[in-house]
N, C-alpha and C positions, 0 to 999 in steps of 0.2 A: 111149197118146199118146207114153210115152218109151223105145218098142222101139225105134224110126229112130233114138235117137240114145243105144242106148244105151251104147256104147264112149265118147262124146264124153261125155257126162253122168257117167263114170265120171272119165276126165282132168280136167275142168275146175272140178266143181264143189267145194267146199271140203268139210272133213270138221267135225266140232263142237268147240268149244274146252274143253279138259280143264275150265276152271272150272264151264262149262253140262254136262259131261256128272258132273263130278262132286257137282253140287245135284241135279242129277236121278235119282242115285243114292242116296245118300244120303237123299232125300228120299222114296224108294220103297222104301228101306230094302235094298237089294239089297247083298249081300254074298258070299263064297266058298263060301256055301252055296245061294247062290239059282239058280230056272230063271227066265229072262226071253225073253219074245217081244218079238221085233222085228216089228213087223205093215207091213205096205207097203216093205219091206226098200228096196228100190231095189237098188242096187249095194253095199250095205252100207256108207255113209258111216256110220252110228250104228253098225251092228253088230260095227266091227273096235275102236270104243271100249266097244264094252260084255263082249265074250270078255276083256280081263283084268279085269273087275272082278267075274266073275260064275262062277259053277260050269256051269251050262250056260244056251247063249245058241244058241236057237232062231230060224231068218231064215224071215219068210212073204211070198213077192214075188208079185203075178198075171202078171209076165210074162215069159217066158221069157229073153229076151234079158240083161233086167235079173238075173236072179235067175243064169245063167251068170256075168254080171260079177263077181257078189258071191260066190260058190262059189269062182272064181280070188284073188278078191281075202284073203275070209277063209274060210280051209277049215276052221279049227277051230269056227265054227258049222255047225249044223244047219239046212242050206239043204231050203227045204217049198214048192213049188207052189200058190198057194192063195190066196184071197181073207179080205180084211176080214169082211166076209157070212158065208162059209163056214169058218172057219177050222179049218183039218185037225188039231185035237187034242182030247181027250179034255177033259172036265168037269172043273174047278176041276185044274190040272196045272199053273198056271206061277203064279211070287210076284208078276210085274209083267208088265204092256203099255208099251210106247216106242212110240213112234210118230212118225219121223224125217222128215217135210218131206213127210208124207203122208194124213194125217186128212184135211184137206178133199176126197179127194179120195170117201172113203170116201160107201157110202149110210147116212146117220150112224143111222139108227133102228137098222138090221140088226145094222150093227157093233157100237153100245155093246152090243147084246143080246149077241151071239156074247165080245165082250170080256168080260162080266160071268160067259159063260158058264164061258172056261177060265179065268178069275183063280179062285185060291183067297181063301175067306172074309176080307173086311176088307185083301185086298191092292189097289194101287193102280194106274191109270194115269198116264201119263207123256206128254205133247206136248212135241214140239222142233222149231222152225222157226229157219234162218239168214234175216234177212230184208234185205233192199238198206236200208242206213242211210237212212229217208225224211228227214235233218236235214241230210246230206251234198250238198256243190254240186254232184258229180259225179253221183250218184245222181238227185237232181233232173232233170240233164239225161239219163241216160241214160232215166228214166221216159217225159219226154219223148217220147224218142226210139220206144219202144216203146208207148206211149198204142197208136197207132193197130191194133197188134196184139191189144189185150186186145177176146178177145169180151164182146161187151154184155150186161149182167149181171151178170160173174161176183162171186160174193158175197164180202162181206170177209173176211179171214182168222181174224184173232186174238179178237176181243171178241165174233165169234159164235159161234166153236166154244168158247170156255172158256164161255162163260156157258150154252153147251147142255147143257155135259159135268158143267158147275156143279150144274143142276139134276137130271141123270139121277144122276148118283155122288153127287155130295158138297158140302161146298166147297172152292173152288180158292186153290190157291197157286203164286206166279209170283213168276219171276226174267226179270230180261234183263244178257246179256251182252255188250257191245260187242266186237269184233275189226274185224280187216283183212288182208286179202293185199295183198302188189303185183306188179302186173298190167301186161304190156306190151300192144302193143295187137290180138297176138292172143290171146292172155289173157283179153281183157276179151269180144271177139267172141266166142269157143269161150263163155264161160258164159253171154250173152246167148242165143246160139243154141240153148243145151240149155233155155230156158224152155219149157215145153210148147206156149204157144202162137204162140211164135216158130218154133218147130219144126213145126209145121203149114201156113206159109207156105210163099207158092209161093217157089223159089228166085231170082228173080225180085228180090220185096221183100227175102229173105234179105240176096241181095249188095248191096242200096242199103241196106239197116239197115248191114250189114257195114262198109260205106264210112264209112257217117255216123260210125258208135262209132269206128274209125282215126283220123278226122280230130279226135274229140274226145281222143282222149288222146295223139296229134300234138301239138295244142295247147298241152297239158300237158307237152309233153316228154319223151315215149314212154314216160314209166314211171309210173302212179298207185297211190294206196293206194285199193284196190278195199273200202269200209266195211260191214259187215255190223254186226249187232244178234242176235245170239241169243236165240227167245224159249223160256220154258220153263215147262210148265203141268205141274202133279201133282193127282189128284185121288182118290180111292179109294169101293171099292165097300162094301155094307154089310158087317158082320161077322155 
């Protein structure tokens, strides 16, 4: 879904704020001695915060285009071709799983198995989502705006994947982080655009979403604080 865009989703989308990347470290215990997977890598927005805090930092992407991004962007991990499902490493070989704006996207049974597979005994998982601040006036309206793009269905994000991972690992612990960028008003278009199911649209609805979000931070005075919430789940496997 994010090969078409994936040069754009590289530029636009934000990377994780040291304070989320450093609970979730910390809380997975990963240190200058640790291996950690990056599982759904993307372009490597988690993985360029996680090569200095770690001894080796492993990137696993399925899609090529994405996983070129992240190779250019951070050469000092170990960029792997590979699926959540399938994941291309040996039995109990890494201290922690991250998982950076990507779990739901997983086949969640497959994956916890394959997860529990390469985690070493009593090590832990990690979930990180940046999420559009839903308390925010601008955010409101840009939801809005994009409503009519979300296919029907799609399941909620946060309280069903911790409460699954809850139950299959452990129990769960969470932080959230507020942040913000500011955003002019193509800024704000370029990261709307890279949402997966924005970027499916014909370009058609593209350029009229395109127009609407300009006119909304017009409005505003061409420059907004673009509000995110960081969420961040740890969980671990048995010992």
């Amino acid at each position: 879904m994010f090969e078409s865009v994936a040069d754009l989703y590289e530029r636009v989308r934000p990377g994780y704020p040291d304070d989320a990347v450093d609970w979730l470290t910390e809380h997975l215990g990963v240190d200058e001695t640790s291996t950690v997977l990056d599982l759904g890598a993307g372009t490597g927005k988690l993985t360029r915060a996680l090569v200095p805090r770690a001894r080796h930092v492993i990137a696993v992407e399925p899609g090529p285009n994405m996983l070129e991004q992240l190779r250019r962007a951070v050469p000092k991990a170990e960029a792997l071709l590979g699926a959540a499902e399938a994941i291309p490493l040996e039995d109990d070989s890494v201290d922690a799983v991250v998982c950076g704006q990507s779990f739901h996207w997983f086949r969640t049974d497959e994956a916890l198995r394959e997860i529990q597979r390469v985690l070493r005994p009593g090590r832990g998982l990690g979930l990180i989502w940046n999420i559009r601040d839903p308390e925010d006036p601008l955010q409101e309206e840009v939801s809005v705006l994009i409503e009519p793009f979300v296919p029907p269905g799609r399941p909620p994000l946060r309280a069903s994947v911790a409460a699954f991972v809850g139950r299959t690992f452990g129990n769960v612990v969470s932080q959230s982080v507020p942040f913000e960028q500011e955003l002019d008003a193509d800024g704000v278009v370029g990261r709307i655009l890279s949402i997966s199911f924005v970027a499916a649209a014909s370009e058609l609805r593209q350029r009229q979403l395109a127009d609407a979000l300009r006119a909304l931070v017009e409005a505003r005075g061409g420059l907004v604080p673009f509000r995110y919430v960081t969420e961040v789940f740890v969980t671990f496997s048995a010992a």
